[in-house]
C-alpha positions in Angstrom: 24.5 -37.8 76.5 28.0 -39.2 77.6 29.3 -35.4 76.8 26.8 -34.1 79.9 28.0 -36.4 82.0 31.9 -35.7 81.2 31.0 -31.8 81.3 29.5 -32.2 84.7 32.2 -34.1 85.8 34.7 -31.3 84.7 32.3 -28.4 86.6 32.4 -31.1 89.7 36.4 -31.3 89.6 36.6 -27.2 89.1 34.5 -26.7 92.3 36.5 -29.4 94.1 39.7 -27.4 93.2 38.5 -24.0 94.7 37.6 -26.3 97.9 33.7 -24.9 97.2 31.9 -28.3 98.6 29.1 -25.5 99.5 28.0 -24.5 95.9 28.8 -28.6 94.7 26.1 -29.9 97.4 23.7 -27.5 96.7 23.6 -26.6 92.8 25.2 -29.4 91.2 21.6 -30.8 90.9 19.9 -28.1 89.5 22.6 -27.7 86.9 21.9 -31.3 85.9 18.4 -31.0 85.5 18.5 -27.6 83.5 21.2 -28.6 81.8 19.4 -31.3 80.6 16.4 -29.6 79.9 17.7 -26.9 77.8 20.3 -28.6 75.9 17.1 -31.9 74.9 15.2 -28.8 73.9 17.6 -27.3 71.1 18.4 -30.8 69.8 22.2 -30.0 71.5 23.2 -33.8 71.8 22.0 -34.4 68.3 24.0 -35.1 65.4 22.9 -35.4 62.1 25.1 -36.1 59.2 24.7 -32.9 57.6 25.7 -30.9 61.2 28.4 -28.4 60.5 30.0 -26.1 63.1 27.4 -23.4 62.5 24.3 -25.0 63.1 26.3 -26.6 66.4 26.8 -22.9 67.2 23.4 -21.8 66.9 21.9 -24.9 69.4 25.1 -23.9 72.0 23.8 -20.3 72.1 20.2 -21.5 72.1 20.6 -23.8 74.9 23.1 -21.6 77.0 20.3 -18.7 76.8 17.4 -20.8 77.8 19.7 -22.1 80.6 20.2 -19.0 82.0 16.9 -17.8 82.0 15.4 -20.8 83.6 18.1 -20.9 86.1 17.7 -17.3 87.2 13.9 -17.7 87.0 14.3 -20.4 89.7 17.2 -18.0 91.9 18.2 -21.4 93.6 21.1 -21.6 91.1 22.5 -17.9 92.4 21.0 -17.9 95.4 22.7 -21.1 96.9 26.3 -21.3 95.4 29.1 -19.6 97.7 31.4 -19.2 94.4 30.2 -16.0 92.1 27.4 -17.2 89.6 29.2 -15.4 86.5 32.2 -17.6 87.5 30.3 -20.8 87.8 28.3 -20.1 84.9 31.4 -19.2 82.8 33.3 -22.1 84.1 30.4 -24.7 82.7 30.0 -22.1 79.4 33.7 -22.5 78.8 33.7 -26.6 80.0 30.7 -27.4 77.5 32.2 -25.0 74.3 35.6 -26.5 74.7 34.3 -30.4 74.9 31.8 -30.0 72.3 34.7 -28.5 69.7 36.8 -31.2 70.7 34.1 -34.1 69.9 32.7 -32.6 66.7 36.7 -32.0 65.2 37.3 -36.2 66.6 34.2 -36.8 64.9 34.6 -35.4 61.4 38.2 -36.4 61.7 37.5 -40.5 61.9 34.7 -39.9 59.1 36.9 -38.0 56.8 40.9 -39.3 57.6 40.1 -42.8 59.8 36.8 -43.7 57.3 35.0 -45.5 60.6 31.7 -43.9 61.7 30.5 -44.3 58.5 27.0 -45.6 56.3 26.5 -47.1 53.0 23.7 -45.2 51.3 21.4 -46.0 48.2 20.9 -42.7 45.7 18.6 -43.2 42.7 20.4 -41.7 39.9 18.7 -38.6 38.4 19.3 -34.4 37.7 18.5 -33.8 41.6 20.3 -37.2 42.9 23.8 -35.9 41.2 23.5 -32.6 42.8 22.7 -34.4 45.9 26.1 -37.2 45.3 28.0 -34.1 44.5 27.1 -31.8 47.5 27.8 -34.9 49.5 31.7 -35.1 48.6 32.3 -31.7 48.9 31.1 -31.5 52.6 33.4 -34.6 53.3 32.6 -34.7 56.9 29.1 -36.9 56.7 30.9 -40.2 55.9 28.7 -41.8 53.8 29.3 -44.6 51.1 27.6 -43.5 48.1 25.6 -46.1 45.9 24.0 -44.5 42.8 21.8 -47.2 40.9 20.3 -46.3 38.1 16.1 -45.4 37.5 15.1 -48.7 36.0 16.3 -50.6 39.1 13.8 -48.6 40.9 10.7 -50.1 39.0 8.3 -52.2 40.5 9.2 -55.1 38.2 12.9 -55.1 39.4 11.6 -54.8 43.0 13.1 -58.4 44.2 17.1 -57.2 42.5 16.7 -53.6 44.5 16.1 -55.4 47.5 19.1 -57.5 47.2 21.3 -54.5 46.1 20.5 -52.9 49.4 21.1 -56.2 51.6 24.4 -56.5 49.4 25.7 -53.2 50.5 24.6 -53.3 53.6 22.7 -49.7 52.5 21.2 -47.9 55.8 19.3 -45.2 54.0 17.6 -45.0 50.4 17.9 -41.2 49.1 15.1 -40.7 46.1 14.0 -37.1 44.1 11.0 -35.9 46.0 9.0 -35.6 42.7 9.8 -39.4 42.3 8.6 -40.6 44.9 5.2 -39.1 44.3 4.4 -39.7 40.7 1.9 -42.7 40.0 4.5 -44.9 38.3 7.1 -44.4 41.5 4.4 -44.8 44.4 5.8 -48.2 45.5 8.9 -46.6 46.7 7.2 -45.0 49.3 6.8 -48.7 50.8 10.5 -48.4 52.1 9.6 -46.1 54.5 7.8 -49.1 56.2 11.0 -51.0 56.6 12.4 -50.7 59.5 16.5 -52.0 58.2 16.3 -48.7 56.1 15.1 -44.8 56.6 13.8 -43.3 53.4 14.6 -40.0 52.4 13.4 -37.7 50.0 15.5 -35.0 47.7 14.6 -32.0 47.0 17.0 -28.9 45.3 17.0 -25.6 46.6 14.0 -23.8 45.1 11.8 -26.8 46.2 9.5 -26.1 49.1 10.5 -28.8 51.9 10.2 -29.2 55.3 11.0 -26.1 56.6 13.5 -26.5 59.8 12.4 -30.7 59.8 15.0 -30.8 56.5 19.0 -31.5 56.6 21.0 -29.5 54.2 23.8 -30.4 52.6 24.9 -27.5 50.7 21.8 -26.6 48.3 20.3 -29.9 48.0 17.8 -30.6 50.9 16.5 -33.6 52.4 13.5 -35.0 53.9 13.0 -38.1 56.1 9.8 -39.6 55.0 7.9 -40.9 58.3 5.4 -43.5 57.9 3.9 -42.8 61.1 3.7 -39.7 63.6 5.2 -42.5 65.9 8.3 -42.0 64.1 9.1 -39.0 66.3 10.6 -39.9 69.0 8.4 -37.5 71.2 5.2 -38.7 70.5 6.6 -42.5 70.4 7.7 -41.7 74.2 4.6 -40.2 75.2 2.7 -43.0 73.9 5.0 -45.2 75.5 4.5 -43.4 78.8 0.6 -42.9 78.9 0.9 -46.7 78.2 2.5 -47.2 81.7 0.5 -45.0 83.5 -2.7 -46.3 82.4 -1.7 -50.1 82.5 -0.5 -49.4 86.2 -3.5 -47.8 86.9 -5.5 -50.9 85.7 -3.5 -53.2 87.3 -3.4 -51.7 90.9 -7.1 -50.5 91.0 -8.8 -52.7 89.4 -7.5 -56.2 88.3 -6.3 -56.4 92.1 -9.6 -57.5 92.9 -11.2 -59.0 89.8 -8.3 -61.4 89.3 -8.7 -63.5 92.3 -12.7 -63.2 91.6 -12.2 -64.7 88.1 -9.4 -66.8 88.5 -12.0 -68.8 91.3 -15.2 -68.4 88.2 -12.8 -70.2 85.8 -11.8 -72.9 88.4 -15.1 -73.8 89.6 -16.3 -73.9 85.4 -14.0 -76.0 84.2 -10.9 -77.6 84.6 -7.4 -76.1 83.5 -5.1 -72.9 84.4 -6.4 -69.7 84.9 -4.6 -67.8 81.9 -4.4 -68.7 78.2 -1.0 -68.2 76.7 -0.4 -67.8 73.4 2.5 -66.9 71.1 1.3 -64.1 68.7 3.6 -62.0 66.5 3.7 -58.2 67.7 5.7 -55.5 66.3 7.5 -56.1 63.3 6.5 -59.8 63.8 8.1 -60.1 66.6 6.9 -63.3 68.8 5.6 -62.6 72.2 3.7 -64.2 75.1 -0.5 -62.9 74.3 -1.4 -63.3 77.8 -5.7 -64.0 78.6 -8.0 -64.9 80.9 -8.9 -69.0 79.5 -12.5 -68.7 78.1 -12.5 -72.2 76.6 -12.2 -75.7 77.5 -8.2 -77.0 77.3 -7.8 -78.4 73.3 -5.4 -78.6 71.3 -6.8 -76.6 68.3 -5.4 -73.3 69.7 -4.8 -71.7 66.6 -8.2 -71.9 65.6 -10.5 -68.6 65.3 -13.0 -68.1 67.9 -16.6 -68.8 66.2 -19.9 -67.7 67.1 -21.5 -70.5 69.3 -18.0 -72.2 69.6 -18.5 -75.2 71.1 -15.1 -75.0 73.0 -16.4 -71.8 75.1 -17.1 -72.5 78.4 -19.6 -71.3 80.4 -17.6 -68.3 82.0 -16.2 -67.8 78.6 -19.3 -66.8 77.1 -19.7 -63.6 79.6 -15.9 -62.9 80.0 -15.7 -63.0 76.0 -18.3 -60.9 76.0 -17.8 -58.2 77.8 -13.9 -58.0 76.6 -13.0 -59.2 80.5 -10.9 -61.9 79.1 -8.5 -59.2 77.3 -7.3 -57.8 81.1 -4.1 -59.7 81.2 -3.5 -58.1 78.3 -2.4 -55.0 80.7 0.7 -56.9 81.8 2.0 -57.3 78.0 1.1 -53.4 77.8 3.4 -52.6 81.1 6.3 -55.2 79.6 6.2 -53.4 76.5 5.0 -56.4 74.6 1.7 -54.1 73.8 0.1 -50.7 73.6 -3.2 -49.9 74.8 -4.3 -48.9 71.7 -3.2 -50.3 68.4 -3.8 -53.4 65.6 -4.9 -56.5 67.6 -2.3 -59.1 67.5 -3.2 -62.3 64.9 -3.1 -65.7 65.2 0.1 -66.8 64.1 -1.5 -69.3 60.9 -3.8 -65.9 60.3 -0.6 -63.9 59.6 1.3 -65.9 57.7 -2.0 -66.7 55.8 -2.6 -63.1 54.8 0.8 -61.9 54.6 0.3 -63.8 51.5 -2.3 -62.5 50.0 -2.4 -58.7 50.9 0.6 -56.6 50.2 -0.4 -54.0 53.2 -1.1 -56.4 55.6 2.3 -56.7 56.6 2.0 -52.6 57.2 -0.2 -53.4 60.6 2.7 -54.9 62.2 4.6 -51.5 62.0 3.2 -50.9 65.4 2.8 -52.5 68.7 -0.4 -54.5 68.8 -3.0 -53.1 71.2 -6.0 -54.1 73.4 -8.2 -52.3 71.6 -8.5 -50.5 68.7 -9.8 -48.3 65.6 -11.2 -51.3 63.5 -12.2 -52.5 66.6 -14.7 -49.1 67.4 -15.5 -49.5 64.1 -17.6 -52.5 64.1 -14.7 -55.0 62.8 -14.1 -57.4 65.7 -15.0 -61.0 66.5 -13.6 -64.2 64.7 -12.2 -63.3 60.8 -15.0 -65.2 58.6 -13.3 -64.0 55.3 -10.7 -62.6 53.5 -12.8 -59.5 52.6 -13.3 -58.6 56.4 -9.2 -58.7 56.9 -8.8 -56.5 54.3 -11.3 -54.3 56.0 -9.7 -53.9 59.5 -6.3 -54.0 57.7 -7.2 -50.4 55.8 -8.5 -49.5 60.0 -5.1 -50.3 61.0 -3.0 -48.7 58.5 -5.2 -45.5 59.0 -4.1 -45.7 62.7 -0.8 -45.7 62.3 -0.5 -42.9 59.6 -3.0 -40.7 61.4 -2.0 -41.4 64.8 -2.8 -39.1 67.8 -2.8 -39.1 71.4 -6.5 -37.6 70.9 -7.1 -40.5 68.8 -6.1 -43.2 71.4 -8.2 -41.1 74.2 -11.2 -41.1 72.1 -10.4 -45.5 71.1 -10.4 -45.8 74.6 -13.7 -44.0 75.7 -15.7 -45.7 72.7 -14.6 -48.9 73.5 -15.7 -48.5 77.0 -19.5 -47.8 75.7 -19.3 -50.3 73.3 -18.9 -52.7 76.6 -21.1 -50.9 78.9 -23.9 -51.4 76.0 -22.5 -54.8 74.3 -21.5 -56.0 71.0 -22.8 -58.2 68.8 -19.6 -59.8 67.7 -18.1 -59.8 70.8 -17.8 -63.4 70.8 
């Protein structure tokens, strides 16, 4: 992105130059947001370790030709500039092919000659993982540090001296065979996709069947980013993200602008203590934040306690707020601060979490995403106080089906059930 901003700036100082203040006021806007547009839509901006001049070729041609279509679609471009449009347009081609050359060349250059810009990486040491170490040093250009450790460090049993082989060499990206990685014996190697420190990759050679356009080549050996989540792409993590702000606003403005004051006097006149109840809860990768809720029991000090049925610390306007999920509103500021989504894994009691951490491997899994107001498990019947281990383990299979099924239908449909399920009631809700 700092390359738009410097290419602009060139086009800016070229239409200073010819004195054309005209065609500056009016299309330098435009420009911008097309500019934008088309060059986010062909990935321009992007580099990937495996990027060679050709591919970079391909994505300037792309995004010049859906440039130019949009622009002349809209006229203003043309319409509005007092200097020529091919001599604009060829002024930014020419600006934008010269600087991009220039940054790509400095780029490989301080990978290849000044070794900064570069990554440690972990290759598991087989037929396909040679091709892939060997394919790497001939490009030279991708800066990476290659670690090859041998197969037997990759069994479960040595699981604990992998891990500090990666945190040793500071590794940022595992590289395994794609037929590894899905055998029976090699199934817990998938589980570094879920770690966040490291992105997991998969090999294949060139007659397997990959990815199509999703894999980065480098020479014949191709590879595959394995994504936990559909949240992995940055698209559908933004558009999450962004439905998340428009409904939590929407929430806030219309509707808890009147039924805060309402119950903030309910919860006064009940019993005695603040209005919210706030409570540290780990979130996204177990990240502590601030669980904020309207106060549904008496003030005690056993606030890391699980809410019973019939718990004798649940006040009065407690019982109704609990039980119609009013209590959760608050919850709409964490969702605007980011702390939350709308829909996603409820957030734990601290003591629950580092209880079951413990005991189920793919517990810690659930905290791969932001926490949520509601949910899947949730819809499905698994809500109210945790009586036992065996109803954890349920809503933790709920949650870990969320996140590697994720879609934006799925969170509209979350949404509408769990608005019956409150219009009709709950019997756990409680």
């Amino acid at each position: 992105m700092p390359f738009l901003f410097f290419e602009i700036g060139v086009l800016i100082c070229f239409l200073y130059a010819v004195k054309d203040t005209y065609s500056l006021n009016a299309i330098i806007g435009p420009i911008v947001t097309l500019w934008g547009f088309s060059s986010a839509m062909a990935k321009f901006y992007h580099y990937e370790r495996s990027l060679n001049y050709t591919k970079q070729l391909q994505r300037f041609i792309f995004s010049f030709v859906l440039f130019f279509i949009v622009a002349y679609l809209s006229k203003r471009i043309f319409l509005e500039a007092s200097t020529p449009p091919l001599i604009l347009f060829g002024a930014f081609f020419l600006v934008v092919l010269v600087t991009k050359a220039v940054a790509i060349s400095f780029l490989f250059l301080c990978r290849r000659k000044l070794k900064i810009f570069q990554k440690n990486i972990l290759v598991y040491d087989s037929k396909t993982g040679k091709q892939f170490v060997q394919d790497v040093k001939d490009l030279k250009r991708t800066g990476y540090n290659i670690v090859v450790v041998n197969k037997q460090l990759f069994e479960e049993k040595n699981a604990t001296k992998l891990t500090e082989t990666i945190q040793k060499n500071k590794i940022s990206s595992i590289y395994v065979p794609f037929e590894t990685a899905f055998k029976k014996s090699g199934a817990h190697i998938l589980n570094f996709g879920w770690e966040k420190e490291n992105d997991l990759y998969l090999v294949a050679n060139y007659n397997s069947v990959a990815a199509g356009n999703k894999a980065q080549f480098f020479g014949l050996t191709q590879t595959i980013k394995y994504r936990v989540s559909p949240l992995d792409i940055k698209f559908k993590n933004a558009l999450k993200r962004t439905f998340d702000l428009v409904f939590s606003v929407t929430v806030i403005l219309m509707f808890m602008s009147w039924v805060v004051p309402l119950l903030a006097l309910l919860i006064c006149l009940d019993s005695k203590g603040p209005v919210f109840f706030i409570q540290k809860r780990p979130g996204r990768d177990g990240k502590i934040f601030p669980c904020i809720k309207f106060r549904s029991m008496t003030v005690n000090n056993n606030t890391e306690k699980v809410a019973l049925r019939n718990d004798a610390r649940t006040t009065s306007v407690g019982k109704y707020i609990r039980k119609t999920s009013m209590d959760e509103l608050p919850q709409f500021f964490n969702v605007f601060f980011g702390h939350m989504s709308v829909v996603g894994p409820r957030p734990n009691l601290t003591s629950q979490n580092d209880h079951y951490i413990q005991i189920f491997d793919e517990y810690s899994k659930r905290m791969y995403a932001k926490p949520g107001i509601t949910g899947l498990a949730q819809i499905s019947g698994a809500r109210g106080g945790i009586e036992n281990d065996i109803e954890m383990k349920h809503r933790v299979k709920y949650d870990i089906f969320y996140i590697r099924n994720w879609t934006f239908a799925l969170d509209i449909k979350i949404i509408i059930r769990t608005v019956l399920n409150v219009i009709k009631g709950e019997d756990k809700a409680y």
